[in-house]
N, C-alpha and C positions, 0 to 999 in steps of 0.2 A: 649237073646230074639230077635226075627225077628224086624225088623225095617218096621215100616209101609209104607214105597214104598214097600219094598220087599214084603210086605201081597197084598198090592192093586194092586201094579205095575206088577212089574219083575218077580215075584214067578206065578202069574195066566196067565202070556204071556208064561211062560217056558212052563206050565204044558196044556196050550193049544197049542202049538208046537207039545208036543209029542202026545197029544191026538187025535188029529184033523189031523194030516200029512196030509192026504190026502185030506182034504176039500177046499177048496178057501179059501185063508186071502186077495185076492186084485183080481179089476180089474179096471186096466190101460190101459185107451185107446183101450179099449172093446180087451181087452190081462186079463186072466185069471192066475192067479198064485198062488201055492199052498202053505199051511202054513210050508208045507217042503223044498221045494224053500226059503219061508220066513228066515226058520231057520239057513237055510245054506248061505244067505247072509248075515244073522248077523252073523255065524260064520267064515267069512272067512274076514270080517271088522274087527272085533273085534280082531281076531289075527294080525292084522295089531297094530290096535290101539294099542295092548299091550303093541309093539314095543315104545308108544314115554316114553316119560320122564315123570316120575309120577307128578312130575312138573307143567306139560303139560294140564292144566284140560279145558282153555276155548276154544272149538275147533269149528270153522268155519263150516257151514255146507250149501253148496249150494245147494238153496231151488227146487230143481227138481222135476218132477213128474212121479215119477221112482221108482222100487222095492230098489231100492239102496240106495236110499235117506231114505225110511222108515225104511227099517233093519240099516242104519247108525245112524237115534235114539237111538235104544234100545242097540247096539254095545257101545256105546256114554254110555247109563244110567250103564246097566252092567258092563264096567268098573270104574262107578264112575265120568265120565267125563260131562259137560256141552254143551250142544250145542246152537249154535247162527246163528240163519236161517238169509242165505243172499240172496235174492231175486235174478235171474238171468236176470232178466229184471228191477231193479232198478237202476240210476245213478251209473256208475263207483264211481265216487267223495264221493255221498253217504256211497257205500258198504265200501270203502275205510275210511272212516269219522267213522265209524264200527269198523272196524278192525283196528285202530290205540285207539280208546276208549278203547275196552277189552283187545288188546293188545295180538291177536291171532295169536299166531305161527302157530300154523296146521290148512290144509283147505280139507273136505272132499267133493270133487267135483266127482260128477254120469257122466256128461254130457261127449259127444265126443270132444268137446271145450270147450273153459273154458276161463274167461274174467281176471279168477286170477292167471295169469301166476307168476308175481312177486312174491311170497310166497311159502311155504312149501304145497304141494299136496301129498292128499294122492286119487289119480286115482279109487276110488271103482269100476268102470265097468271092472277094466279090472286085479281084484284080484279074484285068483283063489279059489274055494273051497277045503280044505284038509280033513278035519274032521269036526264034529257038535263039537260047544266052543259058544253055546247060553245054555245049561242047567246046568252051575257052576254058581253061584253069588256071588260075593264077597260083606260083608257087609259093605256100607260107610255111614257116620255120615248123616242123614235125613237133617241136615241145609245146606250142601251141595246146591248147587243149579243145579237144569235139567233143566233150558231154561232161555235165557236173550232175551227178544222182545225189539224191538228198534221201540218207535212208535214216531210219528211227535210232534217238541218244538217248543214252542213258539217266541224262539231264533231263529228258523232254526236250531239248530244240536238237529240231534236226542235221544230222550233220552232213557236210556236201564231200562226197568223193569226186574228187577231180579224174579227169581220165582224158591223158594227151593224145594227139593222133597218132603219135608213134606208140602209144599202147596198144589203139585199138589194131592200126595197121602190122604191129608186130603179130597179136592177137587171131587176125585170119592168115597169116603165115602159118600159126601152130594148128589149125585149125584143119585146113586143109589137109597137112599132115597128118592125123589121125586116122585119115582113109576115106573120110566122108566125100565122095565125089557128086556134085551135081552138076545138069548139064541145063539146057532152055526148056528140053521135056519134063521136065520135074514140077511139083506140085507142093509148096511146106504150108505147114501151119503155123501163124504166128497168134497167139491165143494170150502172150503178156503183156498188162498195162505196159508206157513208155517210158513210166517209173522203174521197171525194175531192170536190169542189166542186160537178164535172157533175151527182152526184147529186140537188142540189137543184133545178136548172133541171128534171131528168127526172120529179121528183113533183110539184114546185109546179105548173109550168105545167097540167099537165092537171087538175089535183087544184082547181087554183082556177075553170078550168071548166065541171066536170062530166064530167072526161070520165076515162078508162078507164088505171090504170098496170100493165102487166105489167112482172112482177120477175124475176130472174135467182135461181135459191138460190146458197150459196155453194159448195156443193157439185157445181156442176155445169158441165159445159166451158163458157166463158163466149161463145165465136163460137157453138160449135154449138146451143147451146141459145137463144138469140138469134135464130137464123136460123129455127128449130123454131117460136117466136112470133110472126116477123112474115110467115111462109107459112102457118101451120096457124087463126092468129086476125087474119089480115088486120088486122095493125097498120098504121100513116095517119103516126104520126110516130116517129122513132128519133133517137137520140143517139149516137156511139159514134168510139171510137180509129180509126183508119185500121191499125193493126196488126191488130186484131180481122177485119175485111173482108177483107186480103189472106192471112187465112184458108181463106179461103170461094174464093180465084182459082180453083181447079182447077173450080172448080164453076161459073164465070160463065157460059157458055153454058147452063145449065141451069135455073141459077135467075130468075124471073119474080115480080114483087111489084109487080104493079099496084094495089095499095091504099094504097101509100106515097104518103103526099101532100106530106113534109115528109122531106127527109135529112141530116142534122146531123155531118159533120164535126169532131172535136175533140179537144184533150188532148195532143195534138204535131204535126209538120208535117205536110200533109197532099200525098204521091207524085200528080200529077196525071194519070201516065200509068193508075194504080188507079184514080182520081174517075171518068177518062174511058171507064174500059172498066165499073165497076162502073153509070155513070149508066144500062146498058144495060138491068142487070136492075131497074131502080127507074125506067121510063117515065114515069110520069105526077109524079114527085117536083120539087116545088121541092129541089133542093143547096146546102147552106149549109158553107161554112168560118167556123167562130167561132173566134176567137182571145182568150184569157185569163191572166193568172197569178192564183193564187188571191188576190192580196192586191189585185186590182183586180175582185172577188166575179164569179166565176162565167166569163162574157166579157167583151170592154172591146172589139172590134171583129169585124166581120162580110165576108166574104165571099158575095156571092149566084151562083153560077154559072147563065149566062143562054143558054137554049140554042141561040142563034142567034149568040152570039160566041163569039171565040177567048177560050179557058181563060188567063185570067193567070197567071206563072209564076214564077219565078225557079231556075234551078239544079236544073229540075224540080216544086220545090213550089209549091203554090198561094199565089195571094194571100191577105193576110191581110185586106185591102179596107179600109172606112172605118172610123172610129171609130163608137161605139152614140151613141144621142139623146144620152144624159148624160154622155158622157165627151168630154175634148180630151186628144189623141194629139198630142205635139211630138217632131221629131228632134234630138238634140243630138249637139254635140262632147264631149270631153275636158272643158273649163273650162265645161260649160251653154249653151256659147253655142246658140241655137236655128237649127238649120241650114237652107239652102233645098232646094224640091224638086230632086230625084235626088242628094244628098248623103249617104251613108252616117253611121251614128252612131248612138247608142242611140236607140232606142223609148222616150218619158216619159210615164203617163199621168196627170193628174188632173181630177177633178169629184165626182159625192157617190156613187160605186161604188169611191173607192180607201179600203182599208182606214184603222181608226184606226192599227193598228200590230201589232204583235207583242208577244204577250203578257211583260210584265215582262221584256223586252229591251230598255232603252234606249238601248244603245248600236248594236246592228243597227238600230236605226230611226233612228239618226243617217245612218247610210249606205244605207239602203232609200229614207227619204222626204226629200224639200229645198223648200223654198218657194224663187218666182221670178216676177217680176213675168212678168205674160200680158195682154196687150191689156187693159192699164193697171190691174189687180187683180194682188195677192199672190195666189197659188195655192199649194196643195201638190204636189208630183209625186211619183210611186212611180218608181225606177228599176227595168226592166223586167228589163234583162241583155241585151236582143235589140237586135241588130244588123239594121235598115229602113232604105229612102228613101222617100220618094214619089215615085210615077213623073209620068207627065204626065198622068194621068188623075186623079189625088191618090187613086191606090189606094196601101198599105202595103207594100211588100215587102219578104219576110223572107229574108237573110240566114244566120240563126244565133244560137246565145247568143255574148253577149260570151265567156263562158269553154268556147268549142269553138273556139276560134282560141285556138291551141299556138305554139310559136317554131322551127321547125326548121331547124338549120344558121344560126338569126340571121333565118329567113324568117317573115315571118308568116302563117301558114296557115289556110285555112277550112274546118273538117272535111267539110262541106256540101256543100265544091265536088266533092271525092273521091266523096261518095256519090253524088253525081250524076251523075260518067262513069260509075259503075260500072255504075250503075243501067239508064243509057242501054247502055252495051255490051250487059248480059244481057236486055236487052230486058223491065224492069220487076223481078229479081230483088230480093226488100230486100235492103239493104246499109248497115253503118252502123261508123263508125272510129271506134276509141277508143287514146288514147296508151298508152304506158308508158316506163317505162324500164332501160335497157338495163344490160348488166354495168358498162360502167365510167360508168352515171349522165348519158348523153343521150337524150334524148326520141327515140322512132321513135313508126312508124303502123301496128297492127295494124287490118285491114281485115276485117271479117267478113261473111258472104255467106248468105243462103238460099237454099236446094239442093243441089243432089247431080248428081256429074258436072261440075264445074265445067272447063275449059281456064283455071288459072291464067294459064298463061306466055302464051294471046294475050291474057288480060285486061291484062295487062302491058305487054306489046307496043304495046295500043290506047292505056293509059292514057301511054305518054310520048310518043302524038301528042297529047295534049291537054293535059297538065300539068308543070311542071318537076321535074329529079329529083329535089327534096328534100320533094316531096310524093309522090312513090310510095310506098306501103305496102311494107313489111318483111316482115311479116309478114302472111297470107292465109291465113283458117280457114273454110271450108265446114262449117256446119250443117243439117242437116235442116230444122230446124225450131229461131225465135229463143224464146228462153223470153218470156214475157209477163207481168207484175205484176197483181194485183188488180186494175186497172185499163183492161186491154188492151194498156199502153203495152211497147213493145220493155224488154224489161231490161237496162239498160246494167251497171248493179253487176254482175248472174249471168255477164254475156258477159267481161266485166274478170276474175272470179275463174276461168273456164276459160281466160281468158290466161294469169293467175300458175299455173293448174295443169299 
């Protein structure tokens, strides 16, 4: 019996290889390349890879933005092997902090330079094509895992979320389900480093149906250029930050993207008063909020905004909506207990899209994952960190992380709630608080703000009609412009370090 990557995955990329040859599978850097190009650079990787040591399975992969790098995945999947995106522009020390963790022999690096001289290379750009060795598949065990993402500890070293094929392949099962159909006419934008999860939703989905991926380089403004793609080559489906878009506000009367068929919300909370005014320039778009942590692979529930209701909300952001086909979403207390609808308490997910665990952390994974009997099965659950209820429609709504509620003056406070007067007073401004602490060692609220010209003192004014005083911000700093991560995502670390400066 087929193994369900091979149904989801690898078996529908082959059979669109041959099907499609001649159609677009990528454009890079407004560079057009065909899915027979495609196939021929996973076959000409992949006879490489043959070559190492069955051994050999956690293999390095420099995260470029290159035909090379992409067919270096599925060369990677098809032989059974894992790949571990290293960012080219991330800390030496970092990458390095990486690859002594997994303990990576081979490194598959695209680039004309290369920062990983030290180690075993395998040069992709400059292996030759002999024959197509992309449409055999060899059958390997689903627990297997196809991606380790290393994202930011609390320690400082990074920690590896492992993610098995039967994650990811359970993962475009729920996916599909949501209603997103694409077909070989289609056009997405894939615009996230290979670092962070979204990027795989952004290549796989179209890439398994024939259809069309534009790329973002690394080197180029990540909103503007974005916006350049999906107006100049009438892209149909996008992905992207809610930071990245309110971007582009100054320009919402202006911009018009009737070819967007599909709009994808992701990667942090998403401002509904932005959904609402940006759905302006994306008419014809189904809007989707997806909600995820990487260790529940990619998303783990879905928001559909429907254009004839009212926007669900909370605190300003959108819902985070139901749980995907394969996943169950429970709210819990303190003690697990499993709470009932409109009850506040963590968000818990489990089904066959929550992570094995974390890479050679066994004690974080004592405290990430817990088993608990569920409608009369043991199950596993991932705790999320997010504070939800379910309203009365048994939609999701989000709250916060557990660790954005601080203790001020003995109060318990919700960072969330703060950004959302603020938000509402400047009439959609971002806005986002981050703690610190003060000379003699008590927690205050510095409140940061996008724009220029701001009236502090009535923002102040407004904000102790609505909140009590031990959540007024202390401090209140007007930026121009919030700085933004590889990602799109607001940078909270950069905004903390222009507090301590």
């Amino acid at each position: 019996m087929s193994s369900p990557f091979k149904t989801h995955i690898t078996g529908p990329l082959v059979s669109v290889i041959s099907r499609f040859s001649n159609r677009n599978a990528f454009c890079i850097n407004e560079v057009f390349y065909t899915y027979k190009q495609f196939g021929e650079h996973i076959s000409k990787i992949r006879l490489a890879i043959k070559e190492l040591p069955r051994d050999d399975i956690h293999i390095g992969l420099a995260a470029n933005d290159d035909l090379e790098t992409y067919a270096s995945i599925f060369a990677l999947w098809l032989e059974g092997k894992t790949y571990i995106p290293l960012h080219p522009n991330q800390p030496p020390d970092r990458i390095e902090g990486i690859i002594r963790q997994m303990n990576i022999h081979t490194i598959l690096d695209s680039g004309i330079t290369t920062r990983l001289v030290n180690h075993f290379l395998i040069t992709t750009r400059s292996l030759v094509y002999e024959k197509d060795f992309f449409n055999t598949d060899v059958d390997f065990d689903d627990d297997r895992l196809a991606y380790v993402l290393f994202t930011s500890g609390s320690t400082g070293v990074p920690k590896g979320v492992t993610i098995s094929r039967k994650n990811i392949s359970t993962f475009m099962d729920s996916f599909w389900d949501c209603g997103i159909m694409i077909t070989e006419e289609d056009k997405c934008l894939q615009c996230f480093d290979l670092t962070f999860d979204v990027s795989v939703q952004c290549y796989l989905a179209p890439l398994i149906k024939g259809a069309c991926v534009y790329t973002v380089p690394h080197d180029q403004i990540k909103f503007s250029y974005s916006y350049g793609l999906l107006k100049d080559h009438q892209l149909t489906l996008a992905a992207v930050a809610p930071s990245m878009i309110r971007y582009l506000k100054p320009y919402f009367e202006e911009i018009n993207l009737p070819a967007v068929k599909y709009f994808i919300f992701t990667g942090e909370a998403s401002p509904a008063d932005l959904v609402d005014e940006w759905r302006k320039s994306i008419p014809n778009a189904g809007i989707y909020n997806f909600y995820g942590p990487t260790e529940t692979t990619i998303y783990c529930t879905y928001y559909k905004i429907k254009s004839d209701a009212k926007i669900k909300m909370l605190y300003g952001m959108l819902s985070i909506g139901r749980p995907m086909k394969n996943v169950t979403a429970i709210i819990i207390d303190e003690n697990r207990n499993i709470l009932s609808k409109g009850e506040k308490g963590e968000l818990c997910i489990c089904g066959q899209q929550v992570s094995p665990g974390y890479w050679n952390d066994p004690e974080k994974n004592i405290r990430a994952f817990f088993e608990k009997e569920y409608e009369g099965k043991l199950e596993r659950f991932y705790h999320t960190g997010d504070l939800c209820y379910y309203d009365d429609d048994k939609s999701l709504m989000l709250y916060g992380r557990l660790d954005s509620q601080t203790k001020i003056q003995g109060y318990r406070v919700e960072l969330g709630e703060i950004e959302h007067y603020t938000r509402e007073y400047l009439k959609g401004n971002n806005a986002v608080v981050i703690t610190y602490t003060n000379l003699i060692g008590n927690t205050e609220l510095a409140l940061f703000i996008e724009g220029n010209k701001i009236d502090t003192s009535s923002l102040i004014d407004y904000m102790r009609t609505k909140l009590p005083h031990y959540m007024i911000p202390s401090k209140i700093i007007v930026e121009p412009e919030f700085p933004l991560n590889s990602n799109g995502k607001v940078d909270k670390r950069k905004l903390k370090e222009r507090l301590a400066g």
